[in-house]
N, C-alpha and C positions, 0 to 999 in steps of 0.2 A: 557549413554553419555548425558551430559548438552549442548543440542543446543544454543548456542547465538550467533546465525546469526540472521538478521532482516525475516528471513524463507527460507525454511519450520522453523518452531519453534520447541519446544520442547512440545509435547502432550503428553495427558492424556494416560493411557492403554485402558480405557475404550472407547476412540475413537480410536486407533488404532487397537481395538478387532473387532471392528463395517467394518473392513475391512475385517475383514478374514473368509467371507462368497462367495460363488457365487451367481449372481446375474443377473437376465435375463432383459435387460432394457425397454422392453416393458409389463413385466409382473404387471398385475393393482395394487401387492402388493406396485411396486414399483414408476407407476404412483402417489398412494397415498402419497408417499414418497416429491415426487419433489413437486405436489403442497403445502404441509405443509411449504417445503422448501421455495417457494416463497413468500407465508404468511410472513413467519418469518422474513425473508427477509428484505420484505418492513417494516417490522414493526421494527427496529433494524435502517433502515432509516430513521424513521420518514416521510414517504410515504404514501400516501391516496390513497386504491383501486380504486376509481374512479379518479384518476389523474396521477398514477401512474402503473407503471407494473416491476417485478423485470425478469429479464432475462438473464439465465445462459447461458455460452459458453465453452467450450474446451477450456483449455491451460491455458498458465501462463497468467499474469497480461500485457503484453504488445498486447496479441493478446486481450482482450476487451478493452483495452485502442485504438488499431487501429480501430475497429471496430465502437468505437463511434465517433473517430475522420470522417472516411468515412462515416457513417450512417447523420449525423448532419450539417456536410458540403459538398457541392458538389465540384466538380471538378473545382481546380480554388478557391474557399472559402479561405479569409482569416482569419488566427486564430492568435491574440494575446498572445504569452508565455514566461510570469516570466521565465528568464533563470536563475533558483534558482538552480542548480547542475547538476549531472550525470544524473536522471531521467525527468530533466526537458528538457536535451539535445535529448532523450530518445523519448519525445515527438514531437519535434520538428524537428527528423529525420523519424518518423513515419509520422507526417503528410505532408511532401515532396516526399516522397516515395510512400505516395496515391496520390498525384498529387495537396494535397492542400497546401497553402502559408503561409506557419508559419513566423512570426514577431516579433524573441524573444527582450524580457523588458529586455537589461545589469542590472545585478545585481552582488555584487563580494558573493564570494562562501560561505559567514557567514550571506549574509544580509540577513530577512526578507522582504517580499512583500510590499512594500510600497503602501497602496489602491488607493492612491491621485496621483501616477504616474502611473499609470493603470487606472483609471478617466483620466488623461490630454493624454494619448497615444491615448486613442477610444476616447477624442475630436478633437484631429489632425488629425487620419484617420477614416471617415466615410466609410471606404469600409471593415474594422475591423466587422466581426461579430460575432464574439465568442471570448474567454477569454480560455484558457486551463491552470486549476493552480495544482500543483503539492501540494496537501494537508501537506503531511512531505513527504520531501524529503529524502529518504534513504539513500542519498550517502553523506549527514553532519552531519544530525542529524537535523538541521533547522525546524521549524514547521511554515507553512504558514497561517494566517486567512481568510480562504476562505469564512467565515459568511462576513467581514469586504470586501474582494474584491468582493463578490457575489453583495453585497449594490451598491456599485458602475456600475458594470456592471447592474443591472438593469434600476439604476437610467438611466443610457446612453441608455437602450433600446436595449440592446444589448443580447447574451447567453453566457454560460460557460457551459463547460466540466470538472468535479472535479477527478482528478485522487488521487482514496483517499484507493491504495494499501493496504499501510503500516499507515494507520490511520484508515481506517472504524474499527469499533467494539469499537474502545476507544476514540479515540476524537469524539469531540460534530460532530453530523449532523441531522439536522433536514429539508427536503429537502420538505414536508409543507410549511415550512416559503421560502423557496428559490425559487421560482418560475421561477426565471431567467434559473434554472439546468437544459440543454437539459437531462444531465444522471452524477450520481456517478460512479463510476469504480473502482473494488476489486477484491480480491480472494477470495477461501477457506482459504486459510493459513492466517498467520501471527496475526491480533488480534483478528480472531475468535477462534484462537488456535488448526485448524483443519488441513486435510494434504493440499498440492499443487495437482492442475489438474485440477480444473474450476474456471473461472471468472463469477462475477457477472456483471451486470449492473441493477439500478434502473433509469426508463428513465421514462420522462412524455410521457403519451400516447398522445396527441396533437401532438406533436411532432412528434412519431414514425409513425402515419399517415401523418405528411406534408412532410414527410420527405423521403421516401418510392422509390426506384431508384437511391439513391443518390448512393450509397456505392461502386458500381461496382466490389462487389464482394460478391458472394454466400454464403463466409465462414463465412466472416466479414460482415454482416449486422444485426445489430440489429430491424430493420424495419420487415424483415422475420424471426426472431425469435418471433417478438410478433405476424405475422399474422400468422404464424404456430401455436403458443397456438392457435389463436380464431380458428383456423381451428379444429384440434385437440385436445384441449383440455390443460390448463394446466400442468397435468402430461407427458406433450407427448413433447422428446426434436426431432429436424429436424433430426440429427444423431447420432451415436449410444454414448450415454454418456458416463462417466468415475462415472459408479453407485458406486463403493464403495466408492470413495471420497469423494459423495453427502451422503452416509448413514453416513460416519463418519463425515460428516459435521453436519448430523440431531441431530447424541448424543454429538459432541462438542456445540453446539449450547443450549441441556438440561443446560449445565454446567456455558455457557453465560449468560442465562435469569434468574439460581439461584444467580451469581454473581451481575450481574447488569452491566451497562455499567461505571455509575462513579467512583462504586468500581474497576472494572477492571482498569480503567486509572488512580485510588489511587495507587495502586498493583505495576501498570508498574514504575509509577513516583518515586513509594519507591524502587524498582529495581534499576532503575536510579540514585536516589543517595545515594543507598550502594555504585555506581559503583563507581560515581563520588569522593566523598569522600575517597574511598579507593586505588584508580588511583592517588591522589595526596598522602596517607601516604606513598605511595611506590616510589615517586619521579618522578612520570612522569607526562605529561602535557595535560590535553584534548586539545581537537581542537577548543571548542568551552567556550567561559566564559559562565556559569553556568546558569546565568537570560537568556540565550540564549539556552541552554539544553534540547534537547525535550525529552521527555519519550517511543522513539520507538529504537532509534542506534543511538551510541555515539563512537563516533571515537577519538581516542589517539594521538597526534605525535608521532613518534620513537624516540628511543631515542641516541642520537650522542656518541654511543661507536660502532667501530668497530666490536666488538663481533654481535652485531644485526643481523639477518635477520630471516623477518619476517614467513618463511617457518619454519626455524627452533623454534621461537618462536611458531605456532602453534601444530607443532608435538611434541613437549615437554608441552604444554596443553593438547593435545589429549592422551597423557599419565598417566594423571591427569583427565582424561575424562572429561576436557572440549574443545568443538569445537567452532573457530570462524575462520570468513572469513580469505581466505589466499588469501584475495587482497584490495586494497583499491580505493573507487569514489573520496578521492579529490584531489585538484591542488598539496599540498605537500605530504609526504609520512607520512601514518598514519597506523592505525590498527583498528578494528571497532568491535564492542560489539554488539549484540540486547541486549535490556531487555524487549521483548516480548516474550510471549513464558506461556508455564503453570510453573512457575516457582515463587520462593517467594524470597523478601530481604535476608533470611538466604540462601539461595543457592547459590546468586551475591553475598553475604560476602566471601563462600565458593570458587568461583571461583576466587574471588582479592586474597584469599589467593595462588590456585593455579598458578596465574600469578607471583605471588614473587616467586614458588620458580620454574616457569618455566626459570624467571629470570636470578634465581643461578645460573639453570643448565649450562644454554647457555653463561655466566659468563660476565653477560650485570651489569658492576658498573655503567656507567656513564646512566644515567637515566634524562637528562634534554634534552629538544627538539632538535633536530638533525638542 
């Protein structure tokens, strides 16, 4: 089955093999594991051991996105958030729900981040101390310049929180040059190409010291994750990990570092537009114009014939063994692609063809936006 969801993605065998062992989580074999992992980690960030610490968590990508939101602001803390789509809402429910004061930036649901209105919002409010920007946004496809808002936010003296899911491993980060970044925030999955069940965070260590009681909560603190390494060690997580996902993250990651990172985001981009170009021979409409197109999930309008619905249009893909989302993040009704994933342009050509004749089946002529 050809995964093109924005994740889990579609992986290697040879990571998905890297699962089908047992595995004792305090055993030293495995201690050695985690630290490699951290290594690699920060190095994939563009992170400096001595400035830097990379630090895993349980769960999907919204429980370490909350955790640095609680970890970095206290109780009351306000945060600045680009309301760039479904995940940026995402954030901005998460950090009200920890008790802190989010202040989303109106944007409509196609526009990029504008830096220079993000400069003038943290010069109106001095009580703004952090920036939360949603690296690519999942739920348009939209890619944000978080190098370009990061300038800013520094300039102003300020921090930022990078929620950079569905971007780390292929867009640029070099977190070195960004100083402002209390922490990055990702997964296993999506363009490491490994499976779902731990989050990362790369966070300045400066930080995770000043910062130390804020979180008011045990699970979600990144402060005690870093003082548990110095306690114990590195390889040693607080509770009990999700070890196969970390080994199969260690040999998706072998296949990362032969790739490279700008090859990988040549890969995705050529993905992107087998898709795009073939979404328009077959008469349907992206959501987004092209120069606008990022290279992680690209969403479709529907198309205004009766016959439609997009349940049906999926299980008549998964027929054709290909799977994608059976829902859509934005304001109109759309349908949505990854082109991330282990996957090549000949495979996306492969898939456009199965949507033509997913098309047939479900006996959708009229093919121009709903």
């Amino acid at each position: 089955m050809l995964l093109l969801i924005p994740g889990p993605v579609t992986t290697r065998p040879e990571v998905r093999r890297a699962m089908s062992q047992d595995i004792a989580p305090w055993d030293n074999d495995f201690r050695a594991v985690l630290v490699r992992l951290r290594e690699r980690i920060l190095r994939v960030a563009g992170g400096r051991p001595d400035e830097h610490a990379a630090l895993p968590l349980q769960g999907c990508g919204h429980f370490v996105t909350e955790a640095a939101l609680r970890t970095f602001l206290p109780p009351g803390g306000r945060i600045l958030i680009p309301a760039t789509g479904a995940y940026a809402d995402r954030m901005v429910r998460l950090a009200r729900e920890s008790g802190r004061v989010p202040v989303p930036l109106p944007l409509g649901p196609t526009e990029t981040t504008d830096p220079q209105a993000v400069a003038r919002a943290l010069a109106e409010d001095p009580t703004l101390s952090h920036v939360g920007v949603v690296y690519s946004e999942t739920g348009s496809g939209v890619i944000h310049d978080a190098v370009a808002i990061g300038a800013v936010v520094r300039t102003a003296g300020r921090r930022m929180i990078v929620d950079s899911v569905s971007a780390f491993g292929a867009l640029p980060l070099d977190l070195s040059a960004m100083p402002e970044v209390d922490a990055a925030v990702f997964t296993t999955n999506k363009c490491l190409e490994a499976l779902p069940g731990a989050g990362f965070a790369v966070a300045r260590i400066d930080r995770l010291q000043a910062c130390g009681g804020n979180a008011g909560s045990w699970s979600f603190d990144l402060s005690d994750i870093y003082a548990h390494a110095l306690r114990a060690g590195p390889g040693s997580f607080r509770f009990t990990p999700p070890a196969q996902i970390l080994a199969a993250l260690d040999v998706a990651l072998d296949y990362y570092e032969a790739e490279t990172r700008p090859r990988r985001l040549e890969r995705y981009t050529a993905n992107m537009r087998t898709l795009y170009a073939g979404i328009q021979r077959l008469g349907l409409t992206p959501y987004l114009p092209e120069e606008q197109q990022g290279p992680v999930i690209m969403n479709v309008h529907v198309p205004a014939d009766p016959a439609w619905t997009l349940q049906g249009f999926v299980d008549a893909l998964k027929r054709r063994n290909v799977l994608i989302s059976n829902f859509h993040n934005t304001p109109v009704p759309t349908f949505r692609v990854g082109c991330i994933g282990a996957i090549t342009p000949a495979e996306m050509a492969g898939a456009v063809e199965a949507m033509h004749q997913a098309l047939q089946e479900i006996g959708v002529t009229r093919r121009k936006a709903a």
